[in-house]
PyMOL commands that place a pseudoatom at each C-alpha (Angstrom):
pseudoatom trace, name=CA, resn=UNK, resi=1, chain=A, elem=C, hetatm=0, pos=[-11.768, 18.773, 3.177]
pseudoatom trace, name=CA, resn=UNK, resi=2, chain=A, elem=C, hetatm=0, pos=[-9.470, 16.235, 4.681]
pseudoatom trace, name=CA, resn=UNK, resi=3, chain=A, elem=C, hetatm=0, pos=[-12.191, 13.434, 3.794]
pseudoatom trace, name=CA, resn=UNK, resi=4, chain=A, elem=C, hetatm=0, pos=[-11.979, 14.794, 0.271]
pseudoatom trace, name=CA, resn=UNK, resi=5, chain=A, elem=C, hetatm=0, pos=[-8.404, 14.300, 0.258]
pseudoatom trace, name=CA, resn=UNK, resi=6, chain=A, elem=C, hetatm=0, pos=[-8.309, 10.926, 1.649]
pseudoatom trace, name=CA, resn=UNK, resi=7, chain=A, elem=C, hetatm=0, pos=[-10.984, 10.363, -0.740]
pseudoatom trace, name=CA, resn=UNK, resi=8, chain=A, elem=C, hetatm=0, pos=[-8.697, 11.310, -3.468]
pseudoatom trace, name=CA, resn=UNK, resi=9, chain=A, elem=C, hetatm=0, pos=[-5.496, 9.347, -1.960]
pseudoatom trace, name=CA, resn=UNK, resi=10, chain=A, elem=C, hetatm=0, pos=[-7.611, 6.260, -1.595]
pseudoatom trace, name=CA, resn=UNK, resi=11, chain=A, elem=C, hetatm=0, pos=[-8.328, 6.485, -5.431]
pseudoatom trace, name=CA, resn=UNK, resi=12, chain=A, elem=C, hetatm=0, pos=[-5.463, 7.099, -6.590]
pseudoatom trace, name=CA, resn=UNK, resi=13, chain=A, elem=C, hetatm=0, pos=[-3.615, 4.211, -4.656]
pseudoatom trace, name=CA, resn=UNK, resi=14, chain=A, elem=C, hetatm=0, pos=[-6.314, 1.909, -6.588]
pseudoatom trace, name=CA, resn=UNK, resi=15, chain=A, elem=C, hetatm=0, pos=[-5.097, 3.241, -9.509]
pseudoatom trace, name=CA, resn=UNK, resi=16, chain=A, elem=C, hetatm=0, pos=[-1.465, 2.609, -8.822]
pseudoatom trace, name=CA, resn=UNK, resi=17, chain=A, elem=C, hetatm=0, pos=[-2.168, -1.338, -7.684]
pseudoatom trace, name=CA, resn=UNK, resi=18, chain=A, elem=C, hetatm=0, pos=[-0.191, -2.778, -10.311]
pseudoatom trace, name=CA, resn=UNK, resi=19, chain=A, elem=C, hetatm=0, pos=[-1.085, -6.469, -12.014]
pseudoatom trace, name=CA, resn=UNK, resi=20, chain=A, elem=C, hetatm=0, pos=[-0.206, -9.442, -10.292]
pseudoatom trace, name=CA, resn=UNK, resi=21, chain=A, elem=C, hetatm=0, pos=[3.018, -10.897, -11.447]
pseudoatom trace, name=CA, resn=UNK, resi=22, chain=A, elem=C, hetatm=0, pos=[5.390, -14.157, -10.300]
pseudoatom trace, name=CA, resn=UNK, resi=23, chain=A, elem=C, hetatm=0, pos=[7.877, -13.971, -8.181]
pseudoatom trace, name=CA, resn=UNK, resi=24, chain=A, elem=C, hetatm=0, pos=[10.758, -16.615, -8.167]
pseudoatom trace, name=CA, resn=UNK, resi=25, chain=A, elem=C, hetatm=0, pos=[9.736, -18.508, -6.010]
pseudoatom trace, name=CA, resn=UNK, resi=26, chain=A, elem=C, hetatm=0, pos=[6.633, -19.354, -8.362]
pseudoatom trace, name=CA, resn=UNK, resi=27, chain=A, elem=C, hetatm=0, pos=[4.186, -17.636, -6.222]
pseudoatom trace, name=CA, resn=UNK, resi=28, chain=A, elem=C, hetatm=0, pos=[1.837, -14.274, -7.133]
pseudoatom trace, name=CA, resn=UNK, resi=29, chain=A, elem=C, hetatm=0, pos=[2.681, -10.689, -6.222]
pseudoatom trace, name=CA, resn=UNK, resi=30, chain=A, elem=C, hetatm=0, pos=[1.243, -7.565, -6.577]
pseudoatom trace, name=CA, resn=UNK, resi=31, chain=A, elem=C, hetatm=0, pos=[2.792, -3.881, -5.719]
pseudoatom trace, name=CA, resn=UNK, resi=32, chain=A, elem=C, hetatm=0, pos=[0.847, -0.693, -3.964]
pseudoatom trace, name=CA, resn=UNK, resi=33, chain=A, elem=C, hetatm=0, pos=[2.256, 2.547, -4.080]
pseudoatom trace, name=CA, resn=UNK, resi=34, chain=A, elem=C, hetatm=0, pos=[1.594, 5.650, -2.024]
pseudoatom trace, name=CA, resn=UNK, resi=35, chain=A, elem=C, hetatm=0, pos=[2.975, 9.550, -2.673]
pseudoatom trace, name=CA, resn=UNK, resi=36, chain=A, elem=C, hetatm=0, pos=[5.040, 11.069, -0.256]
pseudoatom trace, name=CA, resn=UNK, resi=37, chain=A, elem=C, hetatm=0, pos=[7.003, 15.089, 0.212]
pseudoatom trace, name=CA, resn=UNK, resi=38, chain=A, elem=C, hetatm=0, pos=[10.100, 15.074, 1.604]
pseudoatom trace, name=CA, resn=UNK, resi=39, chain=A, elem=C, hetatm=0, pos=[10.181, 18.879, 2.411]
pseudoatom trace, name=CA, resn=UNK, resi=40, chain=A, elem=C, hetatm=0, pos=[7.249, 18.217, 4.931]
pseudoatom trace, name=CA, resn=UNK, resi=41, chain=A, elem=C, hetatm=0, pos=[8.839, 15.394, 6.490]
pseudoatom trace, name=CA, resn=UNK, resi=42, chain=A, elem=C, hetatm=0, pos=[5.644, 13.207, 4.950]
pseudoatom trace, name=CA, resn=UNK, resi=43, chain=A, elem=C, hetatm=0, pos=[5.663, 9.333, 4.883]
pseudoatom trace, name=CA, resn=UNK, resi=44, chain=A, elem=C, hetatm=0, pos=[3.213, 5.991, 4.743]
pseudoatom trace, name=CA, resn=UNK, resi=45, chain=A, elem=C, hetatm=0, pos=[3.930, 2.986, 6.729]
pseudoatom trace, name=CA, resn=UNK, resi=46, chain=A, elem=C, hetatm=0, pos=[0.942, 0.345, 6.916]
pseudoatom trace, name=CA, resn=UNK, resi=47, chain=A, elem=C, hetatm=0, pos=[-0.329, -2.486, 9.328]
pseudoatom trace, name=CA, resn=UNK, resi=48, chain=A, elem=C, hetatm=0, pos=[-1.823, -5.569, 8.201]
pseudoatom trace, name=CA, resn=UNK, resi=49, chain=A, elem=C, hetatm=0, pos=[-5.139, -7.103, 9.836]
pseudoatom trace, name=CA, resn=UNK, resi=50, chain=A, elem=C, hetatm=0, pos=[-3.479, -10.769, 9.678]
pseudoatom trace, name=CA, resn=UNK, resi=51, chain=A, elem=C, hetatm=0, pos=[-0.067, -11.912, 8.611]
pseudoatom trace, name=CA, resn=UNK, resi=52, chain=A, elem=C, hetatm=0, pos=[-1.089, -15.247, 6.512]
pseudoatom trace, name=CA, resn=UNK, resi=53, chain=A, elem=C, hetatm=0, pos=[-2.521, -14.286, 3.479]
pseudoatom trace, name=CA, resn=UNK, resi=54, chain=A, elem=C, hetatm=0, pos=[0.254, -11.771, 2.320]
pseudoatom trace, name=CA, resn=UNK, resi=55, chain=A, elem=C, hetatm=0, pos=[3.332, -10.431, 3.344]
pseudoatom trace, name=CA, resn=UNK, resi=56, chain=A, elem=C, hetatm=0, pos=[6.053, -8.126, 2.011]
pseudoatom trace, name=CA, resn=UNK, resi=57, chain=A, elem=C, hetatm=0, pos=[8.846, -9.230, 0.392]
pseudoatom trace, name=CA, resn=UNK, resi=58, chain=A, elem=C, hetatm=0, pos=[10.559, -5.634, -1.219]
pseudoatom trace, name=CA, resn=UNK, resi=59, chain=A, elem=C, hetatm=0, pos=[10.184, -1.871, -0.701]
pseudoatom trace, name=CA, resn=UNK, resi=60, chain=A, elem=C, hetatm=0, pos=[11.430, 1.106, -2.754]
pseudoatom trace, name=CA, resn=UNK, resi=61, chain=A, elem=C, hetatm=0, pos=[11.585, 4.603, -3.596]
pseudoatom trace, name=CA, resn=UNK, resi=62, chain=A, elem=C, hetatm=0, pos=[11.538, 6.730, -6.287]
pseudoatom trace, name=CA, resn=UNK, resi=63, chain=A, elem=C, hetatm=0, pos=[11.284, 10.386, -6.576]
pseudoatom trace, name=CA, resn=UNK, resi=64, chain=A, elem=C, hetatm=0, pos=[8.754, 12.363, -8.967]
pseudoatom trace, name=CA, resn=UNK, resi=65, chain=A, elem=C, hetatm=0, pos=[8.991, 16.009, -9.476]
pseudoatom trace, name=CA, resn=UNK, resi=66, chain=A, elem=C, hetatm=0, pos=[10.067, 18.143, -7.202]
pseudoatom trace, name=CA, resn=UNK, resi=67, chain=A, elem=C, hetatm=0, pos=[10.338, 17.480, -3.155]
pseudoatom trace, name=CA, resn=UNK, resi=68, chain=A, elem=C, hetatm=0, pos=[8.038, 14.866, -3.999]
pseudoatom trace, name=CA, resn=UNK, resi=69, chain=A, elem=C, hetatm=0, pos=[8.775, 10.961, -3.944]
pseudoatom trace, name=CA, resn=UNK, resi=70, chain=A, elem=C, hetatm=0, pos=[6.880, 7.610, -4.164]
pseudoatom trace, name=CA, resn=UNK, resi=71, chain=A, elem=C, hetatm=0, pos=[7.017, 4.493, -1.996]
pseudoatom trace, name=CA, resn=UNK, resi=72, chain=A, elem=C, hetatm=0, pos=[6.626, 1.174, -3.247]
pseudoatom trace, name=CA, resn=UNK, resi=73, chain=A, elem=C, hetatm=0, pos=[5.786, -2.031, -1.297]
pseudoatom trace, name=CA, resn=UNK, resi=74, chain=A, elem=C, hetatm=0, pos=[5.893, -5.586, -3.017]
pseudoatom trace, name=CA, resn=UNK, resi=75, chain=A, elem=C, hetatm=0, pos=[3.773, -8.851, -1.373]
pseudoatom trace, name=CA, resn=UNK, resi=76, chain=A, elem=C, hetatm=0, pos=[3.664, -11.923, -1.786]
pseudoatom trace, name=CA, resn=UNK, resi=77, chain=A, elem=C, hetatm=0, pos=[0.271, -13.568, -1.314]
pseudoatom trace, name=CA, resn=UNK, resi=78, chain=A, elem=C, hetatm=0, pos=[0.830, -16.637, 0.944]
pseudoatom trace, name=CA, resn=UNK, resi=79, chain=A, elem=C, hetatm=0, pos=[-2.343, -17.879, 1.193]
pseudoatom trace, name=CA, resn=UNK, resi=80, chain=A, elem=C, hetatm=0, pos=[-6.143, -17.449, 0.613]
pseudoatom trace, name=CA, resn=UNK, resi=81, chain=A, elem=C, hetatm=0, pos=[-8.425, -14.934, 2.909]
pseudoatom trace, name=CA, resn=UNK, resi=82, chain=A, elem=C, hetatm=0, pos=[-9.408, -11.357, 3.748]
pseudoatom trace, name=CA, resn=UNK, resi=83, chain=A, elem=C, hetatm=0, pos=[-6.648, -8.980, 4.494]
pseudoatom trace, name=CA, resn=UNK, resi=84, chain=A, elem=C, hetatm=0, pos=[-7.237, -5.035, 5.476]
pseudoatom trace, name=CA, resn=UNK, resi=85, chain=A, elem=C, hetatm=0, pos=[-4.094, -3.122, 4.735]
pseudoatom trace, name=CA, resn=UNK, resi=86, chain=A, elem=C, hetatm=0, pos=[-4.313, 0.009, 7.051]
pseudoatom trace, name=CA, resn=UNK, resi=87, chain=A, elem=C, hetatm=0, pos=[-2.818, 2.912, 5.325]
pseudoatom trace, name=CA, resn=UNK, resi=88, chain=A, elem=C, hetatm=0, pos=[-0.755, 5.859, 7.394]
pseudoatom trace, name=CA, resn=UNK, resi=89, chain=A, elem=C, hetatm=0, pos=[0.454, 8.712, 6.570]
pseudoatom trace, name=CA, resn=UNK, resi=90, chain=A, elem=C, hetatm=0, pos=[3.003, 10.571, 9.016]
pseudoatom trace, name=CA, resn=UNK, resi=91, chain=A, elem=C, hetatm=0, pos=[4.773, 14.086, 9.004]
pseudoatom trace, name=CA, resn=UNK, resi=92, chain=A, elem=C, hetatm=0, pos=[8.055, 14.595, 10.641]
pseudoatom trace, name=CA, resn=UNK, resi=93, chain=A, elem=C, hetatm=0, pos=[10.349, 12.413, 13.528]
pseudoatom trace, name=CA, resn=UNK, resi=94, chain=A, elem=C, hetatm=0, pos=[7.664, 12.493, 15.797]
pseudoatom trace, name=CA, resn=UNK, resi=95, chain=A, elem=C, hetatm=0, pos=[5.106, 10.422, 14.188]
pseudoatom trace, name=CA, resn=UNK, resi=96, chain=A, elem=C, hetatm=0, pos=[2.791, 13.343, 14.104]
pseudoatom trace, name=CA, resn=UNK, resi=97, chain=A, elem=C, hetatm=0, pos=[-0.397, 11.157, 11.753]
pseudoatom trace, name=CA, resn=UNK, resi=98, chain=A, elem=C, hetatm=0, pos=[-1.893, 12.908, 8.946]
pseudoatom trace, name=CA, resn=UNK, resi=99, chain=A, elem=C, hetatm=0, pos=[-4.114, 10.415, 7.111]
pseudoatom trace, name=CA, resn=UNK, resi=100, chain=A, elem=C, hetatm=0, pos=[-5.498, 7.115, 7.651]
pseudoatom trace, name=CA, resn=UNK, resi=101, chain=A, elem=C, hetatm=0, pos=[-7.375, 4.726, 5.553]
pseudoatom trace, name=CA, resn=UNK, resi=102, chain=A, elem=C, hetatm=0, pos=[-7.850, 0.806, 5.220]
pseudoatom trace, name=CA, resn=UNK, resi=103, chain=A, elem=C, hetatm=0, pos=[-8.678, -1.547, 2.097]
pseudoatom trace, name=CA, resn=UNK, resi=104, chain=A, elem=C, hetatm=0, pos=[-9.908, -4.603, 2.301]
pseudoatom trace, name=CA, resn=UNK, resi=105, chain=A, elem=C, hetatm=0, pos=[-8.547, -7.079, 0.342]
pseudoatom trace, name=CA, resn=UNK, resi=106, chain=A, elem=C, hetatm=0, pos=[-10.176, -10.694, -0.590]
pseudoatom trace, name=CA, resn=UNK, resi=107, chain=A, elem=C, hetatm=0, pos=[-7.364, -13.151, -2.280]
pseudoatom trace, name=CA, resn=UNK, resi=108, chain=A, elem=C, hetatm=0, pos=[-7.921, -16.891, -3.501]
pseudoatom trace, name=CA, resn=UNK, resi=109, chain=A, elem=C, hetatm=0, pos=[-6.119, -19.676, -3.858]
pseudoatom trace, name=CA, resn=UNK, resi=110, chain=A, elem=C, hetatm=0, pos=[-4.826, -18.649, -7.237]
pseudoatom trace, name=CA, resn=UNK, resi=111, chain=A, elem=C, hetatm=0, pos=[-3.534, -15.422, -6.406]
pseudoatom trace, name=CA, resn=UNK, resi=112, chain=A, elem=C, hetatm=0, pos=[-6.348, -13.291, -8.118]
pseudoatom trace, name=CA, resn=UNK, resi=113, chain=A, elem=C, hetatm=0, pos=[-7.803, -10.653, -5.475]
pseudoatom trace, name=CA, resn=UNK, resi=114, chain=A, elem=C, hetatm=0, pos=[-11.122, -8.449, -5.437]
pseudoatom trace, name=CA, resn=UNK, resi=115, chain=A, elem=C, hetatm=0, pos=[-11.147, -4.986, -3.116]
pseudoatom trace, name=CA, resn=UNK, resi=116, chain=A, elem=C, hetatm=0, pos=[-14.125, -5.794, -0.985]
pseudoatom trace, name=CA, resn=UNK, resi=117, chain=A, elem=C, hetatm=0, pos=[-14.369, -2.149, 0.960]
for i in range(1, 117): cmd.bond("trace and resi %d" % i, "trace and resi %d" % (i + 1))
show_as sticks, trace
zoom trace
């Protein structure tokens, strides 16, 4: 069951990666999002594997239906490479983890990027 459901979550945060745009600067960015509940406390922070090919540059929120709400992280890609963005979800003040998943990335020098695993 609780592959199934990171399964699921995995999916549906490649569904959410929105198209790269340009950020003032000049350079490309892209946006993930993840679902989160505030009734049960629930949250996703992330680690990256390396810190030069992107790096984040805004976050938001915005809520859906319900207790429900949706984060948003915006990067900038800063340079060409591999990068595995390690997804976790928490519950509650005491960092209690729920879920974990990676995806790896693959960006070139023009900004476009390929999901590699």
């Amino acid at each position: 069951m609780k592959k199934a459901l990171v399964v699921i979550i995995f999916a549906v945060t490649m569904l959410v990666l929105s198209s790269c745009s340009t950020s003032k600067n000049g350079s490309e960015t892209f946006t993930l999002s993840q679902t989160a509940n505030g009734s049960s406390g629930s949250y996703w922070e992330y680690t990256l594997s390396t810190d030069n090919v992107i790096k984040e540059i805004d976050y938001y929120e915005t809520s859906i239906i319900g207790p429900g709400y949706r984060q948003y992280w915006t990067f900038e890609i800063t340079g060409e490479g591999e990068v595995t963005i390690n997804w976790l979800a928490y519950e509650g003040d005491t960092y209690t983890e729920k879920y974990s998943y990676s995806v790896t990335y693959y960006f070139d020098e023009n900004g476009n990027r390929e999901i590699i695993e």
